[in-house]
N, C-alpha and C positions, 0 to 999 in steps of 0.2 A: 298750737304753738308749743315750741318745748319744751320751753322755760316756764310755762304756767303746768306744765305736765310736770316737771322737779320740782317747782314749788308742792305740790298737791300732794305728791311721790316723800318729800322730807318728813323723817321721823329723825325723833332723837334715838340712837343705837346704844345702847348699856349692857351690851355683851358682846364680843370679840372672839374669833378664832386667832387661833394664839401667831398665824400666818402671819411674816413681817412685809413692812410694806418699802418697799425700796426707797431711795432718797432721789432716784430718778422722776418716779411718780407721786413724788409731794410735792418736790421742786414745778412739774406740770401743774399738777392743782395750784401752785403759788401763783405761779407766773402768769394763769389766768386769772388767778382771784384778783392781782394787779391790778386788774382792771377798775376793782373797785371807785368810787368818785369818793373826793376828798374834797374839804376846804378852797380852794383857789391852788389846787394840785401839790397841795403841802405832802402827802404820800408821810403823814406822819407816823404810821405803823414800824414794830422791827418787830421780830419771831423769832422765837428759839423753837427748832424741827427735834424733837428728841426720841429717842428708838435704842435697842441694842441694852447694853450693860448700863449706858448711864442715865437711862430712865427705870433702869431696873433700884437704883441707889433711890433716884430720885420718887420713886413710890416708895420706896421704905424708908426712906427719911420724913415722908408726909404723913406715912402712916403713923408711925411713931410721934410725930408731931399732935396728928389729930386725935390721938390715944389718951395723950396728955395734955390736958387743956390749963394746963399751968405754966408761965401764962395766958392769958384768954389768946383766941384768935384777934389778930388783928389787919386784914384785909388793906391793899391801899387804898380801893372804893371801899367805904365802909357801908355794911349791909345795912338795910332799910330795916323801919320798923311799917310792918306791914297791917295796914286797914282797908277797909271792903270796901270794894268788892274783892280787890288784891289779895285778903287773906282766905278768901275763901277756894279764889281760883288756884290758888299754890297748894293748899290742903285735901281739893279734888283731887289733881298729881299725886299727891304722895301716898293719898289713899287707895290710888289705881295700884302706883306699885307694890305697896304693901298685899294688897291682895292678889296681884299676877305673882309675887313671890311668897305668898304664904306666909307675909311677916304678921302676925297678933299684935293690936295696936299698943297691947301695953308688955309685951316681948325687949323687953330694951335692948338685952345680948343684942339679938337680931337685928334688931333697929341700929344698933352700933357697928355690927359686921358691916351692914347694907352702908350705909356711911363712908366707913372706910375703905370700902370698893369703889364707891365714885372719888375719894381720896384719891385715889389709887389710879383714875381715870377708866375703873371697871375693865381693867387687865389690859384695856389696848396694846396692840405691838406701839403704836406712835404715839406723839402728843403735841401740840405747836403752843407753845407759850405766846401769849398776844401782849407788847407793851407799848409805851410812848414815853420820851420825852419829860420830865416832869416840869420844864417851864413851857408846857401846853395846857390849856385850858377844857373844857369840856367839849368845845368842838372833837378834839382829838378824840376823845370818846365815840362820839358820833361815827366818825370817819373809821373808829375800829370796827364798830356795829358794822357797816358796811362791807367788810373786806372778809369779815366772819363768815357773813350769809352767802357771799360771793364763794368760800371756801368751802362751806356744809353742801350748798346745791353742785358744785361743780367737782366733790368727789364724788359724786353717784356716776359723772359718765363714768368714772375708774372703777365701776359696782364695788367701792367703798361705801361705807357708813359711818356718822360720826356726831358726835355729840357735843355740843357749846358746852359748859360748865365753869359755874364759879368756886364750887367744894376749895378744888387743888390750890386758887390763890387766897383761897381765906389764911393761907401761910408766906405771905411772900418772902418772908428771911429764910425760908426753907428751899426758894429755888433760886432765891440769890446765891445763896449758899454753892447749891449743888451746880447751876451752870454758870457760876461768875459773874452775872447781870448786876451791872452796878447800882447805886444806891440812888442814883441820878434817873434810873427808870420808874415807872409806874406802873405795875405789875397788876392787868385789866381784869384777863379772862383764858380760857384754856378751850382748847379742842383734842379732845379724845376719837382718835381716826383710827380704821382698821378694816379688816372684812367681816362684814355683820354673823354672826352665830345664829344664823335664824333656827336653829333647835331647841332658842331659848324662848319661851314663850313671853318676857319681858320684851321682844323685841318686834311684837305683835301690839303692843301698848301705843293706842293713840292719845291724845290728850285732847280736850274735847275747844271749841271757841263759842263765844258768844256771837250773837249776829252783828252786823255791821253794827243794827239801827244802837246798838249799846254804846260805840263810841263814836259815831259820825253825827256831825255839828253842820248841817249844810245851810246855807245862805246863796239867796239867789236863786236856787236851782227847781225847775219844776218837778 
């Protein structure tokens, strides 16, 4: 079946050819990600598709943002404080990349470049800003989750790659700012789209799971 073959097939992509990707063929990826299922067909999602010069502003405005943490980030979802098994499975991650890119764990430089490169959305030609609504509830969250995964699996028929990321909205006045999103939005999550750089060996980086039996609760079932 195919779609268990692009599920299996999906990696996250963190390196780009610097190749632009048309607004004809994101609009395709959009229109099927549509498809998504929502709440009782509330279709609560809008995006902003960014590419060209004003995502070139808009990674240098984040970068500069994330350079200077004065004041702190402040995220609309505000980040978790992470405990186990959660912190350890996030630290497996970073330690993979740290070592497919040669960063030393106590290299800060480094560790701040590598940062500010998924800032940056890790140079993509594109980016899709994900929002909702702010008198929506958590549901709407849920229904973003949805239309995400619907986008990540269905640019591979376009042999795209791409990557979900939270980095670039731990600044939301920063893309309010640069694409006008009013203050009335909820500024979720991002996707970093493009054609993969498989010359980079970060884009050979699998991340690993734990077996089912780790998180399934069954009842009932023989």
């Amino acid at each position: 079946m195919e779609v268990i073959d692009a599920i299996w097939r999906r990696a996250s992509i963190r390196s780009f050819k610097p190749d632009p990707v048309s607004k004809e063929t994101l609009h395709q990826i959009l229109e099927i990600a549509l498809r998504a299922p929502s709440w009782t067909n509330v279709q609560p999602w809008e995006f902003a598709i960014v590419g060209g010069e004003p995502l070139a502003r808009l990674k240098k405005a984040l970068a500069e943002r994330a350079a200077n943490q004065d004041p702190p980030a402040k995220p609309d979802i505000p980040w978790p404080v992470f405990l186990e098994p959660y912190d350890r499975r996030r630290k497996e991650l970073g330690y993979g990349i740290y070592g497919v890119k040669n960063i030393p764990r106590d290299d800060q430089q480094k560790k701040l470049d590598w940062y500010l490169k998924g800032v940056q959305f890790f140079d993509a030609p594109a980016a899709i800003i994900l929002y909702v609504d702010r008198s929506l509830n958590e549901w709407a969250i849920l229904d973003v989750g949805h239309l995400s995964m619907c986008i990540l699996l269905t640019a591979q028929e376009f042999k795209l790659g791409a990557c979900s990321q939270a980095a670039p909205t731990r600044f939301p006045e920063v893309i309010r700012k640069e694409l006008g999103i009013p203050d009335s939005k909820l500024i979720l999550t991002s996707i970093a789209i493009g054609y993969p750089n498989r010359d980079d060996p970060i884009n050979s980086l699998r991340s690993t799971r734990d077996p089912v039996e780790k998180f399934a609760h069954c009842y009932g079932l023989d």
